[in-house]
C-alpha positions, 0 to 999 in steps of 0.5 A, spaced: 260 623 752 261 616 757 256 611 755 254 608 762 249 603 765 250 608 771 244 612 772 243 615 779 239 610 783 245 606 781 250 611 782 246 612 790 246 606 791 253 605 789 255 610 794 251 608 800 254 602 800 261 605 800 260 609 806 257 603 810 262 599 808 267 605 810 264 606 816 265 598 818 271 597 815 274 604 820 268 603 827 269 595 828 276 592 824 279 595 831 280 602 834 285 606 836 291 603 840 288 596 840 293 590 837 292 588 829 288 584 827 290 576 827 291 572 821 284 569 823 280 575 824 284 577 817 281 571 814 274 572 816 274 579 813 276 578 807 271 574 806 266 579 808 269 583 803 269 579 798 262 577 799 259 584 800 262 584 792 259 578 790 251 580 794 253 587 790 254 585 783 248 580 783 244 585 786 246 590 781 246 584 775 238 584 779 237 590 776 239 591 769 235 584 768 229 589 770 231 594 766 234 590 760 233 583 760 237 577 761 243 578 756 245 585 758 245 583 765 249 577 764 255 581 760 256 587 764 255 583 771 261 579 768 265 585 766 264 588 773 266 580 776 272 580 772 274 587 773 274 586 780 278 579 780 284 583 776 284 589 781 284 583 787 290 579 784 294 586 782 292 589 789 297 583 793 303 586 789 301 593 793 300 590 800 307 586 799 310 594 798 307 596 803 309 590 808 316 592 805 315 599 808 312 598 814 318 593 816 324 598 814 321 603 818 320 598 823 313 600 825 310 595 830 304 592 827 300 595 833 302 603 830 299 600 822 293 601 822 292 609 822 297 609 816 293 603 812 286 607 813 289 614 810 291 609 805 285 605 803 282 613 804 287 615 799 286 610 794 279 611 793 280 619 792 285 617 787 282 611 784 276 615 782 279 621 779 284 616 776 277 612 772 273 619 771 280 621 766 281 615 764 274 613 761 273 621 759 279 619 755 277 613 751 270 616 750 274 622 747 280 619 743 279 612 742 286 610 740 289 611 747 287 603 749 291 601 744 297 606 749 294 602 755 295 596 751 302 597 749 303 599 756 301 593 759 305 588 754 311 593 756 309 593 764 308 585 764 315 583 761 318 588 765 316 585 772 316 578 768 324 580 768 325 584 774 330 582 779 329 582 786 331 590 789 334 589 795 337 597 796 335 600 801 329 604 802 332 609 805 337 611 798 330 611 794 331 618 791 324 621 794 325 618 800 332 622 802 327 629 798 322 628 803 328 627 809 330 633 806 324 638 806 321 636 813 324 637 820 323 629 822 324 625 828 329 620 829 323 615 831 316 614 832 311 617 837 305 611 837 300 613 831 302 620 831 304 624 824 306 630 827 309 632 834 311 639 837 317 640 840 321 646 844 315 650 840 317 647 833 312 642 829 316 637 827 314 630 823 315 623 824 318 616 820 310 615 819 309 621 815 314 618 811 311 611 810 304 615 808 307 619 804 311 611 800 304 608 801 300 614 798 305 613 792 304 606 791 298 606 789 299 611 785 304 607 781 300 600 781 293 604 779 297 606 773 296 598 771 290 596 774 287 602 771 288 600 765 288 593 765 279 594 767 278 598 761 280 592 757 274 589 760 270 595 760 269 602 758 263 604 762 266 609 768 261 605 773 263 598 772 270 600 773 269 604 779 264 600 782 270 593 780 275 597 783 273 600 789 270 594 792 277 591 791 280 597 795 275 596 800 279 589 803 286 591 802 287 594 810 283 586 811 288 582 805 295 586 808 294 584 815 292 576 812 298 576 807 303 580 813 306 573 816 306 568 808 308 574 804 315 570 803 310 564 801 308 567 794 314 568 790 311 566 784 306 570 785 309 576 780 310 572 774 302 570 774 301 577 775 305 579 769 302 574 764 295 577 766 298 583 764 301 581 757 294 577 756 291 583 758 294 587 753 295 584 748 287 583 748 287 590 747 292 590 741 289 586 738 282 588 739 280 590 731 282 583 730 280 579 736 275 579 739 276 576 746 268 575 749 268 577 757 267 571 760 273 568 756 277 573 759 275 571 766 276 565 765 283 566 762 285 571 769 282 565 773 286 560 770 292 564 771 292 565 778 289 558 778 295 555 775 300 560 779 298 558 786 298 551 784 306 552 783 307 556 788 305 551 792 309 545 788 315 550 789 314 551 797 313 544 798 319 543 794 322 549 799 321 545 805 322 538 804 330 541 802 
């Protein structure tokens, strides 16, 4: 059985907030055949994302200090910010994929917006099933965190040493599978899917960008996941840390789409959270890292990692 503080009043209050926030982000971040958002309007939503997260998290840290008192609300209020920071830093490499796609198959900003709604929609299905197996998991097999832990210790080398991969998208082998099985277009139709033509469906180059963002995720989430349950293994924080983070993603690609150049170094301080996060997780018969050191390890990485990266741009533009 999975130990949680979730309870139903929780969970329902959890889940309202969710469709009001889906609702928001669908009806009033822009409507069809309207242009993308501006860097500024980007700005101000995430920060509305953002701040929606935080009045959460106190409102549910309210509760708990209700219900259980000071301590047990201060510890996991603590594991759900720092589960959210995780998600958040780790969600920029998704957007950076997804900025990739977008410009191979050359779809024009004013057409991403359909494809990055599907997407963040996906990416909730996905998470959430994705967390209910991962925390049945580690209530049924409690060794299987030292798996993630190794994974994330191999994961974060692993993008530490990575090189560059500039081959072309269009090489990759699920890309020339998917060319291979659906009747495709040469080129886009506006936001449209599937168009009919001399009575035969046939599918667009945005199928195909779905299709790649849709399994991004799926590719990301196999860290980030792991990553939150050496913070928490209570289903409901895991969940509620990590949809919050994913409900700004449409807000975060549009605020990234024009500096993404501007953050090379990003990859290295997202790799040593990764090795951090799990060596903490192979160790932790041995070591007990309390959640809010481990917050504020994570914070001092990202710190640290935009303030050389500044340095290294500053040093960029003066040469």
């Amino acid at each position: 059985m999975m130990n949680s503080v979730g309870n139903p009043l929780l969970w329902g209050s959890f889940a309202v907030v969710v469709v009001i926030m889906l609702a928001i982000d669908m009806l009033l971040q822009g409507r069809k055949g309207e242009q993308s958002m501006t860097m500024k309007s980007a700005a101000l939503w995430s920060l509305l994302w953002v701040g929606l997260s935080l009045l959460f998290n106190y409102g549910f840290w309210w509760y708990l200090n209700g219900e259980f008192g000071r301590e047990v609300a201060d510890k996991q209020a603590l594991a759900f910010l720092t589960g959210y920071l995780i998600e958040k830093a780790l969600a920029v490499d998704n957007v950076f994929v997804w900025l990739m796609l977008f410009s191979y198959f050359s779809v024009p900003a004013s057409l991403q917006r359909r494809v990055l709604v599907y997407g963040v929609l996906g990416a909730i299905v996905l998470r959430t099933g994705m967390i209910f197996a991962g925390s049945w998991l580690v209530s049924e097999f409690s060794w299987i965190l030292y798996v993630f832990g190794a994974f994330l210790l191999f994961t974060g080398i692993k993008m530490a040493l990575a090189k560059e991969d500039d081959g072309a998208i269009g090489d990759k082998p699920i890309i020339r599978w998917l060319r291979g099985r659906l009747r495709m277009t040469d080129e886009l139709s506006g936001e449209k899917f599937f168009v009919r033509r001399n009575g035969l469906l046939y599918a667009t180059p945005l199928v195909l960008v779905l299709i790649m963002v849709e399994l991004s995720d799926v590719i990301f989430a196999v860290d980030s996941i792991p990553a939150i349950f050496a913070v928490t293994t209570d289903p409901f924080i895991v969940l509620t840390s990590n949809l919050f983070a994913i409900l700004g993603l449409r807000a975060m690609y549009f605020l990234l789409a024009n500096v993404a150049e501007r953050f090379s170094m990003l990859k290295y301080g997202l790799a040593v959270i990764l090795v951090f996060i799990g060596a903490k997780m192979l160790l932790l018969d041995l070591i007990h890292i309390p959640v809010g050191i481990s917050l504020g390890v994570v914070a001092s990485i990202l710190a640290l990692t935009l303030i050389i990266n500044a340095w290294v741009n500053y040093r960029n533009d003066k040469s």
